[in-house]
ZANUTOR-196184 format. One record per atom (N, C-alpha, C, O, CB): residue in one letter; atom name; x, y, z. Coordinates in nm, 3 decimals. Each point is the difference from the previous one (the first is absolute). Glycine has a CB too. Layout:
{"a", "CA", {X, Y, Z}}
...
This chain:
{"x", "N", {0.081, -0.119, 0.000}}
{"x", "CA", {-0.081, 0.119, 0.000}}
{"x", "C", {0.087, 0.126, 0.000}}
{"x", "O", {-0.050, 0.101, -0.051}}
{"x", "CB", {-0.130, -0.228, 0.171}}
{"x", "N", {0.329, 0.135, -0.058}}
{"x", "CA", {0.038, 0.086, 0.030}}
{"x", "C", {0.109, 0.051, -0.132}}
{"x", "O", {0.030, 0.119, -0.009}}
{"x", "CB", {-0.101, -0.196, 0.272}}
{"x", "N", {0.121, -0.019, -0.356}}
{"x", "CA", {0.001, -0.031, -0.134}}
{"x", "C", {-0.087, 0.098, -0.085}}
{"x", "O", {0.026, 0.113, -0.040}}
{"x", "CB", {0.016, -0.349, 0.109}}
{"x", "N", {-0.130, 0.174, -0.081}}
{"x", "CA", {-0.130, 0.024, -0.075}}
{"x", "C", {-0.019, 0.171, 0.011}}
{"x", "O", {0.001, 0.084, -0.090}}
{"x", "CB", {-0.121, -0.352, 0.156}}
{"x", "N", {0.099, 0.288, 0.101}}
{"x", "CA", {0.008, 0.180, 0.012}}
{"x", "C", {0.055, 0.099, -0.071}}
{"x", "O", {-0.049, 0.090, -0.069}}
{"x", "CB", {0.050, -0.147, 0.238}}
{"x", "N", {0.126, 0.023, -0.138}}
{"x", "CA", {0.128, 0.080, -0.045}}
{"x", "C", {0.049, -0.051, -0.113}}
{"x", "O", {0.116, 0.026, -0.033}}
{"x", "CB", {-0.053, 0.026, 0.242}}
{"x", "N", {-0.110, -0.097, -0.253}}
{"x", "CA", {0.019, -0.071, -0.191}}
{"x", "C", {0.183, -0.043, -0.067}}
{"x", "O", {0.059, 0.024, -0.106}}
{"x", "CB", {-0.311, 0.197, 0.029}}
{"x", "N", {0.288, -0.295, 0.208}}
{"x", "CA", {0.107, -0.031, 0.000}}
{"x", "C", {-0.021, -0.159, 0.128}}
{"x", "O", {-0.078, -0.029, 0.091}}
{"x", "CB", {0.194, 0.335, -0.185}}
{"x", "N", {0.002, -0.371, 0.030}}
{"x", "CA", {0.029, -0.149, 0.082}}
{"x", "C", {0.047, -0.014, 0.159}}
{"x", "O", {0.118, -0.033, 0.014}}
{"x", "CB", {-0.042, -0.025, -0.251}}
{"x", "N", {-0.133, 0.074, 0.328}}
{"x", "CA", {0.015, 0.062, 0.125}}
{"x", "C", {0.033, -0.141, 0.084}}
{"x", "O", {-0.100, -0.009, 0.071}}
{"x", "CB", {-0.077, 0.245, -0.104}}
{"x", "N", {0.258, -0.348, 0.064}}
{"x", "CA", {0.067, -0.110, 0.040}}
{"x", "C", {0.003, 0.004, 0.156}}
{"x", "O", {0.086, 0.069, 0.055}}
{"x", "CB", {0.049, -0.077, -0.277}}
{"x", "N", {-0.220, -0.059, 0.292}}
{"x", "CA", {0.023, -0.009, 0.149}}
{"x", "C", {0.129, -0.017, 0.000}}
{"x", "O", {0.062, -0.044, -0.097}}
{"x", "CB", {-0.263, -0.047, 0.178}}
{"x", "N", {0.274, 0.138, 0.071}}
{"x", "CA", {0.138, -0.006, 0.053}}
{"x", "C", {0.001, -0.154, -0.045}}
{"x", "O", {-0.095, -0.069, -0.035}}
{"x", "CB", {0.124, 0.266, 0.257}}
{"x", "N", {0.107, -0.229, -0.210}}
{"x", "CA", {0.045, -0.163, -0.045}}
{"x", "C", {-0.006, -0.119, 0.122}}
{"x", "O", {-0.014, -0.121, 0.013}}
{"x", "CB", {0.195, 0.242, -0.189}}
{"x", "N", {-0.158, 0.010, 0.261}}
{"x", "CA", {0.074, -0.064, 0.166}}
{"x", "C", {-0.119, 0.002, 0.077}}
{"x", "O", {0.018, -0.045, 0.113}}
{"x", "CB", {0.239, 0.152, -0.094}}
{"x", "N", {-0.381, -0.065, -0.044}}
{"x", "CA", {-0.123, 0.036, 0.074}}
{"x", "C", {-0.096, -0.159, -0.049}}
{"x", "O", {-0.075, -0.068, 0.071}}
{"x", "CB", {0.095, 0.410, -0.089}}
{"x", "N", {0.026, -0.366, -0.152}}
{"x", "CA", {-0.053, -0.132, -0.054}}
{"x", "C", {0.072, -0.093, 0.082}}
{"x", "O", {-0.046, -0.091, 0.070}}
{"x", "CB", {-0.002, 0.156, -0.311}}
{"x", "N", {0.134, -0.040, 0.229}}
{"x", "CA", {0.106, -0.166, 0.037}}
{"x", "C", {-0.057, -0.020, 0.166}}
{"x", "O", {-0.055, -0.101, 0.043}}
{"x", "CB", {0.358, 0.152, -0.212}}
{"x", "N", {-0.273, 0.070, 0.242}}
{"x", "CA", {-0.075, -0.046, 0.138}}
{"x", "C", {-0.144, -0.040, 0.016}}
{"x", "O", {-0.030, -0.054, 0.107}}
{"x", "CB", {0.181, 0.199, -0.032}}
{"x", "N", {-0.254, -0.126, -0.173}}
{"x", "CA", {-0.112, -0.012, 0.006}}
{"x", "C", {-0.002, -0.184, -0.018}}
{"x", "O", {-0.067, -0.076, 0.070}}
{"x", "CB", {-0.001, 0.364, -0.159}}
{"x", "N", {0.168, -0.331, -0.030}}
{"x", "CA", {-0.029, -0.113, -0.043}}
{"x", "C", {0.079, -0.083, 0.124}}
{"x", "O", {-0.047, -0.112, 0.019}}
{"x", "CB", {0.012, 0.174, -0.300}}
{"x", "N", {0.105, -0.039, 0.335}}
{"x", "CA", {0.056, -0.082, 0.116}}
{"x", "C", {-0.060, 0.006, 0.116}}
{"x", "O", {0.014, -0.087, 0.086}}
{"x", "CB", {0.171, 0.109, -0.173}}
{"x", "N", {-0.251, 0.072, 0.100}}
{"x", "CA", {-0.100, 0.009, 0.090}}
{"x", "C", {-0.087, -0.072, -0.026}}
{"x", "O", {-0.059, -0.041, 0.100}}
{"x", "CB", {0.099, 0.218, -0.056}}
{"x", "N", {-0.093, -0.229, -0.176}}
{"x", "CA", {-0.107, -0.118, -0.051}}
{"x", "C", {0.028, -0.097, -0.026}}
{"x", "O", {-0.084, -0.085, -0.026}}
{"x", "CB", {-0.011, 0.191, -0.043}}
{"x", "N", {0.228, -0.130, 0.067}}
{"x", "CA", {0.065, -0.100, 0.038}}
{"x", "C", {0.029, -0.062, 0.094}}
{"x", "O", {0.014, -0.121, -0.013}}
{"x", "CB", {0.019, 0.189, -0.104}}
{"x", "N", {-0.016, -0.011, 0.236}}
{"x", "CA", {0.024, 0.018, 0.170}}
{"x", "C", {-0.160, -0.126, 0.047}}
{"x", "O", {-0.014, -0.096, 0.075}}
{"x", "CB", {0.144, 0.464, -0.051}}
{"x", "N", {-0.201, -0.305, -0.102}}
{"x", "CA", {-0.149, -0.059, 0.063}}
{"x", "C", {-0.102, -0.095, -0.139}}
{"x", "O", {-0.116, 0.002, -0.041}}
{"x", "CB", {0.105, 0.270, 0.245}}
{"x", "N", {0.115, -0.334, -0.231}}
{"x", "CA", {-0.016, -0.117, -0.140}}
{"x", "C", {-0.067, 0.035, -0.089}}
{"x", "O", {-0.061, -0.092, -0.056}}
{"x", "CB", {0.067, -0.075, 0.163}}
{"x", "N", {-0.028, 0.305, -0.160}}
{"x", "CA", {-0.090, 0.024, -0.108}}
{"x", "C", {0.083, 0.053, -0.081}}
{"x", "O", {0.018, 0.120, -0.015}}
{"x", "CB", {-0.219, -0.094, 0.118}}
{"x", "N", {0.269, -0.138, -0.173}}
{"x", "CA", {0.078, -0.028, -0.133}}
{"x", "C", {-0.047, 0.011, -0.137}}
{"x", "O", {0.084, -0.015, -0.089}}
{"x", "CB", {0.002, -0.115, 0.226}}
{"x", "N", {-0.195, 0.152, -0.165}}
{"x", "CA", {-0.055, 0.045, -0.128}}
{"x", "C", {-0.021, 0.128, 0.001}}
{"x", "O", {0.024, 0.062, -0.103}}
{"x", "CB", {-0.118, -0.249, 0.065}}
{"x", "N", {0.025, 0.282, 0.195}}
{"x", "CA", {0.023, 0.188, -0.067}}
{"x", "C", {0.161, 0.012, 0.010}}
{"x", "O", {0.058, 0.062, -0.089}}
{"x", "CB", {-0.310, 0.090, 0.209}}
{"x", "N", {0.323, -0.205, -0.017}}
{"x", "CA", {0.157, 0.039, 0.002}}
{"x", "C", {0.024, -0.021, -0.140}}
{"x", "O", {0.058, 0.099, -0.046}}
{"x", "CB", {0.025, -0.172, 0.286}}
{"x", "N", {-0.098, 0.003, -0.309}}
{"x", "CA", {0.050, -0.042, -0.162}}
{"x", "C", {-0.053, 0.135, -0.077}}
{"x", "O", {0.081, 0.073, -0.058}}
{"x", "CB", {-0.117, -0.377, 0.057}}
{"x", "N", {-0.073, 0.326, 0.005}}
{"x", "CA", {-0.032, 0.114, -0.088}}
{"x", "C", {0.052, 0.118, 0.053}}
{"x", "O", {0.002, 0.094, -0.078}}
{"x", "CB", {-0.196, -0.194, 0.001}}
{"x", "N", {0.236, 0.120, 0.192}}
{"x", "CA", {0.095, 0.139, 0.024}}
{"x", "C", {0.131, 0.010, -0.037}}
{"x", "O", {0.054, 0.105, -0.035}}
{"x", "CB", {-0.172, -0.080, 0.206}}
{"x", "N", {0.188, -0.164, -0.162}}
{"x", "CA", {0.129, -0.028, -0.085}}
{"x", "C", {-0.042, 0.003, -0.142}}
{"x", "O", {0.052, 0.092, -0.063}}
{"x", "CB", {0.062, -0.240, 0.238}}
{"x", "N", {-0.186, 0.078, -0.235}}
{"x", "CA", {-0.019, 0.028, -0.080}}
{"x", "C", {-0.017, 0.167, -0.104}}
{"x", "O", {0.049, 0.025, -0.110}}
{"x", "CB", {-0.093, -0.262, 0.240}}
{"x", "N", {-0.031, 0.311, -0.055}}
{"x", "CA", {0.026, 0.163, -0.054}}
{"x", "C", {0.098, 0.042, 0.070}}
{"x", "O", {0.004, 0.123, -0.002}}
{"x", "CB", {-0.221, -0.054, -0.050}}
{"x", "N", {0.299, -0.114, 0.113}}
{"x", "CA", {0.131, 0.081, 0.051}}
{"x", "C", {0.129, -0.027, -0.126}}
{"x", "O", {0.082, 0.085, -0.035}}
{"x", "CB", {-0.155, -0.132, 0.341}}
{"x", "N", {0.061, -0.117, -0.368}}
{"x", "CA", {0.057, -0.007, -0.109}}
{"x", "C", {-0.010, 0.069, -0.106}}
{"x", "O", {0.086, 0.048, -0.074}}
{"x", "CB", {-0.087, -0.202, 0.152}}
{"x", "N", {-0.158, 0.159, -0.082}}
{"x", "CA", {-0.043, 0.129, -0.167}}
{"x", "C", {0.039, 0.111, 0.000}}
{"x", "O", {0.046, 0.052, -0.101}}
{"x", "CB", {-0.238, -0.113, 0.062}}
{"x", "N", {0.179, 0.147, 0.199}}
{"x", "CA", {0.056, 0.102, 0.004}}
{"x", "C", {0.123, 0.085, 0.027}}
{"x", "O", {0.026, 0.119, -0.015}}
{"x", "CB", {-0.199, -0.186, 0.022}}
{"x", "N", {0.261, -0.075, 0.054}}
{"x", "CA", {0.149, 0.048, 0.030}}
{"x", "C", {0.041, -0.120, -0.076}}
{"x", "O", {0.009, -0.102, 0.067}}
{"x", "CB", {0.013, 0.241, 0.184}}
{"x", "N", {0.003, -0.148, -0.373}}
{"x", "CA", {0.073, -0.136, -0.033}}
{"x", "C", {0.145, 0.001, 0.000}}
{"x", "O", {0.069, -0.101, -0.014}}
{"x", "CB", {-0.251, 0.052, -0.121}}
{"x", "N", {0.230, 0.179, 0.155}}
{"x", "CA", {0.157, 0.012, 0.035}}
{"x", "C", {0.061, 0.027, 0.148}}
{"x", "O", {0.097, 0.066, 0.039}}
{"x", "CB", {-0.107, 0.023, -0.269}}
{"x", "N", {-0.087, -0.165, 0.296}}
{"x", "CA", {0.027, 0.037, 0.113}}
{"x", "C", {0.000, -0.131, 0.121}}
{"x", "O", {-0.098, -0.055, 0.049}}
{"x", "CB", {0.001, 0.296, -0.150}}
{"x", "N", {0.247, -0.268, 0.129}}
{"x", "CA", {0.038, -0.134, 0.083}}
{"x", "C", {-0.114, -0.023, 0.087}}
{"x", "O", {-0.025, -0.119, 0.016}}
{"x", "CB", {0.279, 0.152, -0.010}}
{"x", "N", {-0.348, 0.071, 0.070}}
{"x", "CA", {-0.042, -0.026, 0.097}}
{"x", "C", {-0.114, -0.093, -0.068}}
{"x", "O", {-0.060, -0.071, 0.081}}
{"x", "CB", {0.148, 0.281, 0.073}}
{"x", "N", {-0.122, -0.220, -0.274}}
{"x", "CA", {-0.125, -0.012, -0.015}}
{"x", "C", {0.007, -0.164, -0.035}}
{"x", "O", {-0.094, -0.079, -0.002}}
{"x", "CB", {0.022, 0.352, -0.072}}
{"x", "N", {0.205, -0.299, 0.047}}
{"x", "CA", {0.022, -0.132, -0.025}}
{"x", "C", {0.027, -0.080, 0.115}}
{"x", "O", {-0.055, -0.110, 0.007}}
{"x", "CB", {0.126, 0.177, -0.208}}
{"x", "N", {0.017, -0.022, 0.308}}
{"x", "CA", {0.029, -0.049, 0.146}}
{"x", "C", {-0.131, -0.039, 0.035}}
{"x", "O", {-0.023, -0.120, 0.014}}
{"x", "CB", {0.217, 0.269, 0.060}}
{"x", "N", {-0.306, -0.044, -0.053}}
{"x", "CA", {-0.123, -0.003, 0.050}}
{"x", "C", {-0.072, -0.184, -0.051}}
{"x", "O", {-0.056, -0.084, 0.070}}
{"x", "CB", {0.043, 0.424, -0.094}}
{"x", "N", {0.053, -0.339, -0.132}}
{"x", "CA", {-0.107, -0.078, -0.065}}
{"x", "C", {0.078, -0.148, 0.078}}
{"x", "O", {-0.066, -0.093, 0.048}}
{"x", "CB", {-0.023, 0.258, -0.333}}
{"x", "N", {0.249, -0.158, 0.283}}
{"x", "CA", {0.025, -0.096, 0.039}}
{"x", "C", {-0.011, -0.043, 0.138}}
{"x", "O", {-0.021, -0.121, 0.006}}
{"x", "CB", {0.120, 0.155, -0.183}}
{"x", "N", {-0.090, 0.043, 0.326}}
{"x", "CA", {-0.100, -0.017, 0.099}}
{"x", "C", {-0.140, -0.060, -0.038}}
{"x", "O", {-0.045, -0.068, 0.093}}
{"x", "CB", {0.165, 0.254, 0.001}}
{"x", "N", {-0.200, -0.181, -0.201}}
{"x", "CA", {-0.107, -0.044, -0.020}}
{"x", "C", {-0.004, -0.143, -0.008}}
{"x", "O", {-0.068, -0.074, 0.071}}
{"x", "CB", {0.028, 0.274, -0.157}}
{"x", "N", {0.120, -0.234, -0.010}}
{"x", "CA", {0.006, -0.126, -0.058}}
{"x", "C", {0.119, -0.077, 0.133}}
{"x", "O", {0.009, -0.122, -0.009}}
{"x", "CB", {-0.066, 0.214, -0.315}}
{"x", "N", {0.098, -0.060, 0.379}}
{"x", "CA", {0.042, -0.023, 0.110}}
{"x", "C", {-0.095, -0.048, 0.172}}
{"x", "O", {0.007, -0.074, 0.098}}
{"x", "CB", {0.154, 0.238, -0.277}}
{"x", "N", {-0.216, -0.089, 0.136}}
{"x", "CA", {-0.105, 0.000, 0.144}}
{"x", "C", {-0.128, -0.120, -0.085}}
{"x", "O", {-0.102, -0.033, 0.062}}
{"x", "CB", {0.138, 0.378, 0.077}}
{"x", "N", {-0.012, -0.392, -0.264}}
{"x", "CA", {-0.067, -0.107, -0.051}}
{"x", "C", {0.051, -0.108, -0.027}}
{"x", "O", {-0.058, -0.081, -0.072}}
{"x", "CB", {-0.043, 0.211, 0.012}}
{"x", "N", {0.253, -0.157, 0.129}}
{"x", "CA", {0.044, -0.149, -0.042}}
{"x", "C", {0.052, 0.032, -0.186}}
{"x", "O", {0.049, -0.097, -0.056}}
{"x", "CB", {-0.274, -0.073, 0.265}}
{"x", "N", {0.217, 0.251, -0.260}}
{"x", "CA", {0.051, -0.014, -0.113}}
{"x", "C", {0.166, 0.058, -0.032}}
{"x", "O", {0.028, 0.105, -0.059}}
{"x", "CB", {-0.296, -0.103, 0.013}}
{"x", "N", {0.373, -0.112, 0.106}}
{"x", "CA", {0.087, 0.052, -0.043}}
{"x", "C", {0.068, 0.056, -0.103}}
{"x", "O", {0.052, 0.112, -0.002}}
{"x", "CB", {-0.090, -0.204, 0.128}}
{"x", "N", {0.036, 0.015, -0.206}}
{"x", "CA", {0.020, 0.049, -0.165}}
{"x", "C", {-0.019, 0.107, -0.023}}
{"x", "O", {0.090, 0.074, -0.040}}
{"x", "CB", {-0.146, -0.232, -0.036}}
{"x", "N", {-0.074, 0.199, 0.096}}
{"x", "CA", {-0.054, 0.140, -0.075}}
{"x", "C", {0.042, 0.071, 0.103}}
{"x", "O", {0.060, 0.105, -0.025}}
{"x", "CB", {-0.270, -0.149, -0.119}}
{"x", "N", {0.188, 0.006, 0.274}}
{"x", "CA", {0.126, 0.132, 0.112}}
{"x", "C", {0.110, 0.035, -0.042}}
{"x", "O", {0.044, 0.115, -0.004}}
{"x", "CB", {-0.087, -0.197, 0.190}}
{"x", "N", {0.102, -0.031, -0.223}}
{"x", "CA", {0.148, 0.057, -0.025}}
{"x", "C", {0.031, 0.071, -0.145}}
{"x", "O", {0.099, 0.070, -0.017}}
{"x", "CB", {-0.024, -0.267, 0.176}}
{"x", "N", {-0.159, 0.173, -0.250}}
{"x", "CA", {-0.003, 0.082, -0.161}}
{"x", "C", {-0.018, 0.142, 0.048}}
{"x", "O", {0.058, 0.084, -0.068}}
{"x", "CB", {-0.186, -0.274, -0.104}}
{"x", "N", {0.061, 0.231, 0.272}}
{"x", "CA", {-0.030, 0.121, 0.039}}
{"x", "C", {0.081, 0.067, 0.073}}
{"x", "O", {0.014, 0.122, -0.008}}
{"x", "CB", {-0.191, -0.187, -0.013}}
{"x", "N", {0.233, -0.004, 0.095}}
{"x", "CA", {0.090, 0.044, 0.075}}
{"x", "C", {0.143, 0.001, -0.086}}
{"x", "O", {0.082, 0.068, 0.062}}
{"x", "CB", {-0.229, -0.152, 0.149}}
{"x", "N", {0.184, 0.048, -0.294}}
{"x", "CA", {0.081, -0.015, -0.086}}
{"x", "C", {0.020, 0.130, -0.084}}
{"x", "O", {0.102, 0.070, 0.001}}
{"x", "CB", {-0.159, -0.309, 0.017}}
{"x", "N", {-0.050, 0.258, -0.088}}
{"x", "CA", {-0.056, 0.121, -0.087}}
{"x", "C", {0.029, 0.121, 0.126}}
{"x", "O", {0.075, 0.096, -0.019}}
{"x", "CB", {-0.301, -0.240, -0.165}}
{"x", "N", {0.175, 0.127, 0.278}}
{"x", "CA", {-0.001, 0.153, 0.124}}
{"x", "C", {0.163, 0.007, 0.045}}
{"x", "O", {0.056, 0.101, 0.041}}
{"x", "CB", {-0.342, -0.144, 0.106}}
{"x", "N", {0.328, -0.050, -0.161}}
{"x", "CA", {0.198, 0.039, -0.010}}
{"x", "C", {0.044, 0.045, -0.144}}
{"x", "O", {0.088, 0.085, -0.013}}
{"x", "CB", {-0.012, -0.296, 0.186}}
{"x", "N", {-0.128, 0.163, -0.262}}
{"x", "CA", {0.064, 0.029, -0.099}}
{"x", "C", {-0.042, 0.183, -0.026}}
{"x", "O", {0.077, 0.086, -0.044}}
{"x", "CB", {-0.077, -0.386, -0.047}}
{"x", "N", {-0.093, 0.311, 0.118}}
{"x", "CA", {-0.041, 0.126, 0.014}}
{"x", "C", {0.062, 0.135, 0.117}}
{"x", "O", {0.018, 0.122, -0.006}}
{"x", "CB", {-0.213, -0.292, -0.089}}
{"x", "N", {0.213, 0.063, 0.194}}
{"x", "CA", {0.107, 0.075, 0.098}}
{"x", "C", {0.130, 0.005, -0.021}}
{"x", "O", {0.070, 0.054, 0.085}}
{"x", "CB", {-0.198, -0.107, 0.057}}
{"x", "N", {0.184, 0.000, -0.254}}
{"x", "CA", {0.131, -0.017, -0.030}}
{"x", "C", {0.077, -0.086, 0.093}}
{"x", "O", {0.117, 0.028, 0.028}}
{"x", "CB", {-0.137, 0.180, -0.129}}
{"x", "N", {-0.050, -0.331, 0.160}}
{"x", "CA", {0.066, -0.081, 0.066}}
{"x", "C", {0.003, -0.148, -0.012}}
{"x", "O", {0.054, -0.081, 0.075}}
{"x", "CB", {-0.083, 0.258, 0.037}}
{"x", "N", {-0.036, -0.196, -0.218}}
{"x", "CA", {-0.052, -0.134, -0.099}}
{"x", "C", {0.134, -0.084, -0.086}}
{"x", "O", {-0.025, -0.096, -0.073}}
{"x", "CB", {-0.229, 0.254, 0.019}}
């Protein structure tokens, strides 16, 4: 809506998503946490945090693999990969 107003692409903070989704994560509701990682990727896609975040996700689900692709990508992005 706030987009739409001001007729420009207006992106919640990155760090306000990522706590929201671990916070929905915290209390097993793993499908909205997914969709907040999820637009934290669309909207910061150059941005480590947003990949760290996804891999905590897939982490806090038993999915190692896809934890560690993410976490992989969020170093390589930090220049420590």
């Amino acid at each position: 809506m706030v987009s739409k107003r001001l007729g420009y692409k207006v992106a919640p903070p990155g760090e306000l998503i990522n706590a929201v989704a671990h916070e929905l994560m915290g209390s097993k509701q793993f499908d909205r946490a997914k969709k907040y990682l999820d637009l934290n990727l669309k909207n910061y896609p150059n941005s480590y945090k947003s990949y760290e975040a996804m891999g905590d996700y897939y982490k806090e689900l038993g999915k190692r693999e896809l934890s560690d692709g993410f976490y992989k990508k969020a170093g390589v992005m930090k220049g420590k990969g």
